[in-house]
C-alpha positions as CSV (number, residue, x, y, z in Angstrom):
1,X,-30.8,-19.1,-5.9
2,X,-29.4,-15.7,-6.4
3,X,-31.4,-12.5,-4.9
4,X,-33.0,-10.2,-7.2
5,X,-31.6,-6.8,-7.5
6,X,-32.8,-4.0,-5.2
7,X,-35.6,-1.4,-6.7
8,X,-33.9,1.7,-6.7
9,X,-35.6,4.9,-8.3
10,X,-33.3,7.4,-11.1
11,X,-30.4,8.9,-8.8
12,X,-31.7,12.2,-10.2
13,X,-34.9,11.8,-8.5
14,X,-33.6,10.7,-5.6
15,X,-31.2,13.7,-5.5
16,X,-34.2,16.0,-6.0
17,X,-35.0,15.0,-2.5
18,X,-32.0,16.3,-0.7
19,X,-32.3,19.7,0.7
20,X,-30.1,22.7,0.2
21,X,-28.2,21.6,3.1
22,X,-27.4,18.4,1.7
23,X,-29.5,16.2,3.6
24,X,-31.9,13.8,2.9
25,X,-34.5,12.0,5.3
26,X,-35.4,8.6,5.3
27,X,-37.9,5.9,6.4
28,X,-36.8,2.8,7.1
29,X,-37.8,-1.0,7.6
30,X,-35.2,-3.5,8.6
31,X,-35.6,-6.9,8.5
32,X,-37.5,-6.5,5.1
33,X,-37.6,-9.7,2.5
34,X,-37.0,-7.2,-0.2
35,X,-34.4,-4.2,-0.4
36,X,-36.0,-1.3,-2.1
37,X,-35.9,2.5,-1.8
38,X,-38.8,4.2,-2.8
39,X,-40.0,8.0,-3.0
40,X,-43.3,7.9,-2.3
41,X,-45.2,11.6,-1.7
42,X,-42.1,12.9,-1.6
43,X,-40.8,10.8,1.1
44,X,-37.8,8.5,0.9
45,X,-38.6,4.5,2.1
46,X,-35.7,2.2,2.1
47,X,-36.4,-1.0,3.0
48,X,-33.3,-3.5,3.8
49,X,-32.8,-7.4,4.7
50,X,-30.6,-6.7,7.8
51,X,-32.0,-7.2,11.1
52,X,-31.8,-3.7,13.6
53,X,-29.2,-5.2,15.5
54,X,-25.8,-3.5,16.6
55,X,-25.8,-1.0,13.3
56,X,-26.6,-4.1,10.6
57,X,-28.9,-1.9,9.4
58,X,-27.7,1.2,9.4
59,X,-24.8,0.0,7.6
60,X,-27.1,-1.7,4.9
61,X,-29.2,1.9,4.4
62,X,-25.6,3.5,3.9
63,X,-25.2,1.0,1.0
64,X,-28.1,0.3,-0.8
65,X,-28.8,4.5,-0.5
66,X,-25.1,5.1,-2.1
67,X,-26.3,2.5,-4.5
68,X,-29.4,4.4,-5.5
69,X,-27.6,7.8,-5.6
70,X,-24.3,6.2,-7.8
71,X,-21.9,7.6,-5.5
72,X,-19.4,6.0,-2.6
73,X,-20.9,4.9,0.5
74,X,-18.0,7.4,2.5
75,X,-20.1,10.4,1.0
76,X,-22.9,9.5,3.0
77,X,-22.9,10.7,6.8
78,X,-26.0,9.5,9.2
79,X,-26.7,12.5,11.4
80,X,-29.9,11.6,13.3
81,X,-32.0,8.6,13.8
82,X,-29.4,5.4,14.8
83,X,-32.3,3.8,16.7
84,X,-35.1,4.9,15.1
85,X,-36.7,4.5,12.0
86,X,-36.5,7.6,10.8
87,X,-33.4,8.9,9.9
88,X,-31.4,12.3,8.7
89,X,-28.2,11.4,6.1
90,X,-25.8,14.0,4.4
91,X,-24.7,13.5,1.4
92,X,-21.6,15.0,0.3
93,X,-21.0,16.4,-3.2
């Protein structure tokens, strides 16, 4: 059985919630059943399947984020948070 598409909001939205400097914080929750990103109160939740183990989910933010925004995943830098859950991203015009 194939997996169901991610929720992803409007990529305008979601760029509405980077700053002037380009960055955008995130929640996170590895190890999710579903992938999702949500803006919620003007916060950014992504959930992802990958476990927090050696980047997996790190690496499945990057995606699913560069999904959500319609741009490359290389345009996407994270800055802060590698092993927490909340994390600091740049995205690159």
């Amino acid at each position: 059985m194939a997996r169901p598409k991610p929720d992803l909001p409007d990529a305008e939205a979601l760029r509405a919630c980077i700053n002037a400097e380009g960055r955008l914080a995130v929640r996170v929750t590895p190890g999710a059943r579903d992938q999702s990103v949500v803006i919620a109160e003007g916060a950014v939740q992504v959930k992802v399947r990958a476990p927090a183990d050696k980047g997996a989910a790190n690496e499945a933010v990057i995606a699913l984020l560069a999904e959500a925004l319609d741009c490359p995943p290389s345009r996407l830098t994270l800055l802060r948070g590698a092993t927490s859950r909340q994390k600091l991203f740049r995205v690159e015009d």
